[in-house]
PAKOL-323142 format. One line per 4 residues: number of its first residue (from 0); their letters; for each residue x, y, z of N, C-alpha, C, CB. Coordinates in nm, 3 decimals. Glycine has a CB too. Layout:
BEGIN
NUM = a = X/Y/Z/X/Y/Z/X/Y/Z/X/Y/Z ~ ... .
//
This chain:
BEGIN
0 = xxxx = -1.764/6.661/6.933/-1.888/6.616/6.992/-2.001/6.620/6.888/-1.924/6.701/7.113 ~ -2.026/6.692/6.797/-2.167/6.767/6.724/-2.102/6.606/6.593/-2.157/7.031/6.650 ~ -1.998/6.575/6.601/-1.953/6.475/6.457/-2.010/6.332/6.529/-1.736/6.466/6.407 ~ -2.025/6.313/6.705/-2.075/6.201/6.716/-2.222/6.186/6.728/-2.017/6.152/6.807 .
4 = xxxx = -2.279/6.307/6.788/-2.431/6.343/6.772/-2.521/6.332/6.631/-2.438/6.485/6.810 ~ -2.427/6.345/6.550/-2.507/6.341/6.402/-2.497/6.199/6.342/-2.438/6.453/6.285 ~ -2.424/6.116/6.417/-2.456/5.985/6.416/-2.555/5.906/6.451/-2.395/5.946/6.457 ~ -2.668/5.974/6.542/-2.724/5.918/6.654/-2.865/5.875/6.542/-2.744/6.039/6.811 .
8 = xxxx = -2.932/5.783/6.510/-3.036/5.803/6.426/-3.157/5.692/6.523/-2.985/5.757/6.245 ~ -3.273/5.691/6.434/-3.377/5.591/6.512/-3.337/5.440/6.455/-3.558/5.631/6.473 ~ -3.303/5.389/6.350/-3.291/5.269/6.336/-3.154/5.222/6.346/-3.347/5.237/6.230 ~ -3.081/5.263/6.396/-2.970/5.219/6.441/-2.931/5.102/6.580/-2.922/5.336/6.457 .
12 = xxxx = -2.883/4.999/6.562/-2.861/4.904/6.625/-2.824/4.925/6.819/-2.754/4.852/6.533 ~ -2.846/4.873/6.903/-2.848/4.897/7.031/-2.692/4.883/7.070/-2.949/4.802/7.105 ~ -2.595/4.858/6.985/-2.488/4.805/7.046/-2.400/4.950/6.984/-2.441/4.626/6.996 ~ -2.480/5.017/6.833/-2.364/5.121/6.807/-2.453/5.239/6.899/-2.323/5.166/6.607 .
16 = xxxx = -2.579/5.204/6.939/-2.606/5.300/7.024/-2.519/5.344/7.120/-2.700/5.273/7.077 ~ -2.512/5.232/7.226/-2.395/5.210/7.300/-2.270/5.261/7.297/-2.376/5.114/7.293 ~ -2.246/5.251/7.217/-2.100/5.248/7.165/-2.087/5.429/7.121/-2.079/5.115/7.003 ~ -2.198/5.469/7.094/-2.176/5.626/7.102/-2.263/5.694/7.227/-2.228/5.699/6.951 .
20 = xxxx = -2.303/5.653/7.289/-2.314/5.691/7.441/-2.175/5.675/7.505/-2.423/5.594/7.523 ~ -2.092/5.629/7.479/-1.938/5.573/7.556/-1.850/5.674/7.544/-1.857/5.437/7.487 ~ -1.858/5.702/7.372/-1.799/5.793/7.308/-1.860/5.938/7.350/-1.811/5.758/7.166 ~ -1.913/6.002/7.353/-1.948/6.056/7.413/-1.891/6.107/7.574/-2.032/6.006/7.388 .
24 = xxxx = -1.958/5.982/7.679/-1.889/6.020/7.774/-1.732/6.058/7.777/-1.913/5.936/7.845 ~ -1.677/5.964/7.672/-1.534/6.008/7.654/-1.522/6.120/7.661/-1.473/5.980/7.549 ~ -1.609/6.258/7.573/-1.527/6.340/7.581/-1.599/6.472/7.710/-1.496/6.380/7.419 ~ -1.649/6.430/7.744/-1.736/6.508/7.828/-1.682/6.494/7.985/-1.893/6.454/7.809 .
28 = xxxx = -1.571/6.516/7.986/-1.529/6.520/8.101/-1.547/6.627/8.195/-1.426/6.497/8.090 ~ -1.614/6.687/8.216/-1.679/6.806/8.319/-1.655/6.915/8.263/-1.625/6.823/8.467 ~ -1.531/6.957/8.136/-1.466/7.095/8.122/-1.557/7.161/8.001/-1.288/7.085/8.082 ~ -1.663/7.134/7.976/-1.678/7.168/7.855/-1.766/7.317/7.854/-1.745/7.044/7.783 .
32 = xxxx = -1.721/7.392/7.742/-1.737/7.566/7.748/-1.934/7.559/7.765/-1.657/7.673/7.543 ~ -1.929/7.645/7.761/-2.090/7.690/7.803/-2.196/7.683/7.667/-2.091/7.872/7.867 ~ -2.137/7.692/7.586/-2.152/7.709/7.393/-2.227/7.510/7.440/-1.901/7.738/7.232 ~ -2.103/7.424/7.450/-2.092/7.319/7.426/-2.248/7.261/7.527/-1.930/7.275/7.457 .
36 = xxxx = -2.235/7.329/7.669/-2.320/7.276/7.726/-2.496/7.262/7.701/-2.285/7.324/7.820 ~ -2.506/7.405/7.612/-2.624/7.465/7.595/-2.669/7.335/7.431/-2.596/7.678/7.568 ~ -2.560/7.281/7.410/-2.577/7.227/7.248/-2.606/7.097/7.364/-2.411/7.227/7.088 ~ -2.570/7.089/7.459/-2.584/6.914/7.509/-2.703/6.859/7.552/-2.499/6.875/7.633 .
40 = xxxx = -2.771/7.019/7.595/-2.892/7.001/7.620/-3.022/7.002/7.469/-2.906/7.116/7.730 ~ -2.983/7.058/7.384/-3.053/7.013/7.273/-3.018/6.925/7.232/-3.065/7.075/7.186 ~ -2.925/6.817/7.261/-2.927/6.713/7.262/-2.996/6.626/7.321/-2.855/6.701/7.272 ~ -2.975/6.633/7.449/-3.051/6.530/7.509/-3.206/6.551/7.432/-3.049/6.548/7.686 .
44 = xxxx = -3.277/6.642/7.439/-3.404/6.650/7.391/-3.420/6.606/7.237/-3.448/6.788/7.415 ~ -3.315/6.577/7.167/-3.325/6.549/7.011/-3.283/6.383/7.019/-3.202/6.660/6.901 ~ -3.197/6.282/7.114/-3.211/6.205/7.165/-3.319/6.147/7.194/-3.165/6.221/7.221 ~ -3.360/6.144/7.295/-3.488/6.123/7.365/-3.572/6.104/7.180/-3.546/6.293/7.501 .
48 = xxxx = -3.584/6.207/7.176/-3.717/6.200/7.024/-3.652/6.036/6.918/-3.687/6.423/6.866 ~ -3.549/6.053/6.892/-3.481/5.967/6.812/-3.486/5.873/6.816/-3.394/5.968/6.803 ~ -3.402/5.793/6.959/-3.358/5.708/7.014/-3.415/5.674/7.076/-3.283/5.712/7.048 ~ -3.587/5.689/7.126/-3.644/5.657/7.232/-3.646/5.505/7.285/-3.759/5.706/7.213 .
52 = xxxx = -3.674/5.402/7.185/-3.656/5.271/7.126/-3.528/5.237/7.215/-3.635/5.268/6.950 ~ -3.467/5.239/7.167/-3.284/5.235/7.206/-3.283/5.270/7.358/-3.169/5.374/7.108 ~ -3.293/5.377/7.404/-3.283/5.453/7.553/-3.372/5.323/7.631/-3.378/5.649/7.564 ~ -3.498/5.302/7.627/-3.581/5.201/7.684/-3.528/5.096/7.698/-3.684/5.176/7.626 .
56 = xxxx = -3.447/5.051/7.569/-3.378/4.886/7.570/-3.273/4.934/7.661/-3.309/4.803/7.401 ~ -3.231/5.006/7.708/-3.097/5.034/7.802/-3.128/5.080/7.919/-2.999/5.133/7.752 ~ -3.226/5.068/7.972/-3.274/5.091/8.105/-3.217/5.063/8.211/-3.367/5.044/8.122 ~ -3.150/4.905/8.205/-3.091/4.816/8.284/-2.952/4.761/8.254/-3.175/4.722/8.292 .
60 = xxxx = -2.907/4.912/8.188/-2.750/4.868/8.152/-2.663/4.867/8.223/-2.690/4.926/8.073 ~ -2.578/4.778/8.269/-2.457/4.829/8.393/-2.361/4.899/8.308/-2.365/4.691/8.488 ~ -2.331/4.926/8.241/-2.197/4.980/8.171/-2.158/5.088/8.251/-2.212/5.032/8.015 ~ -2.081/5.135/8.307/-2.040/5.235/8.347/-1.935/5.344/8.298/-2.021/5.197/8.431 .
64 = xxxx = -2.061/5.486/8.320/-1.970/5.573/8.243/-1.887/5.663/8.323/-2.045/5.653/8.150 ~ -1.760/5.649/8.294/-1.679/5.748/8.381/-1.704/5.842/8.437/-1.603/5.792/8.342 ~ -1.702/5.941/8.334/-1.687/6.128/8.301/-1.825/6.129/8.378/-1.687/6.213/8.091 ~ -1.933/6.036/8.358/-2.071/6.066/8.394/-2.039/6.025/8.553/-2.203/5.971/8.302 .
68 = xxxx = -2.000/5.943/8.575/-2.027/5.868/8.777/-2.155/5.794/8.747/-2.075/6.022/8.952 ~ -2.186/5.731/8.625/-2.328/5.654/8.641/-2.314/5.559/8.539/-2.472/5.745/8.620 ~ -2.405/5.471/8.561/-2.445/5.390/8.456/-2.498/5.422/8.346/-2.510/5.320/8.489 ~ -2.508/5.342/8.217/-2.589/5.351/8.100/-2.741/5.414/8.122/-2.596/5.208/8.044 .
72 = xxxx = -2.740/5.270/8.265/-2.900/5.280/8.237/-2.953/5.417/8.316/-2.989/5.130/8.301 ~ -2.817/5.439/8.459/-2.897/5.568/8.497/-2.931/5.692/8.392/-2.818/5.631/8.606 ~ -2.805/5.679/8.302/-2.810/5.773/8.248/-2.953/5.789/8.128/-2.676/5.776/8.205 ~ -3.009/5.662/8.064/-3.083/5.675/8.003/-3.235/5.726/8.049/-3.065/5.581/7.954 .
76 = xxxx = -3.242/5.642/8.228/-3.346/5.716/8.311/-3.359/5.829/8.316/-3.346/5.702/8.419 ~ -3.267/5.974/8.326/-3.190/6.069/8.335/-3.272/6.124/8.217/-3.033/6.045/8.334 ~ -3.273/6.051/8.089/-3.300/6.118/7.953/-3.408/6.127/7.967/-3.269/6.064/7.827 ~ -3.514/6.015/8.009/-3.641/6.001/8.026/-3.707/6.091/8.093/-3.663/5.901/8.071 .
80 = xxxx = -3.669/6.120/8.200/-3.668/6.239/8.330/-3.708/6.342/8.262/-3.520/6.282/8.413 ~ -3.636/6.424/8.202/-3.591/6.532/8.119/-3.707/6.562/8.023/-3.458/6.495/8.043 ~ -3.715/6.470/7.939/-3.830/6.476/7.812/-3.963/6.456/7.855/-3.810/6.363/7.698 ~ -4.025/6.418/8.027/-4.123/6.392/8.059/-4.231/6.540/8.001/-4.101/6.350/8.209 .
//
């Protein structure tokens, strides 16, 4: 997880954004240790700062993420939520 997070940058294209939001959900299937969870949440907040650009353009994404039960875009609302 921490090898796809350090991918995540501000000028990076909306589609590899995507494409590691996916990845991601991949591996986040509900089981993850408490270590992992506490790092997911300094994530989201180091996200949000980064990617803000990116998260906004995906507002209205249908993609649907498994592991999550939501969409792109809920999920990017979700981020927004969070960092208010």
């Amino acid at each position: 997880m921490k090898k796809i997070i350090k991918k995540f940058s501000a000028n990076m294209s909306n589609s590899d954004f995507v494409y590691l939001i996916t990845q991601l959900d991949n591996i986040d299937n509900g089981n993850l240790c408490e270590d992992d969870d506490d790092y997911l949440c300094d994530f989201y907040n180091y996200l949000y700062k980064v990617c803000s650009k990116q998260i906004d353009s995906n507002l209205n994404n249908n993609m649907f993420l498994v592991n999550r039960g939501e969409t792109i875009g809920n999920f990017m609302n979700f981020l927004r939520m969070v960092n208010l």
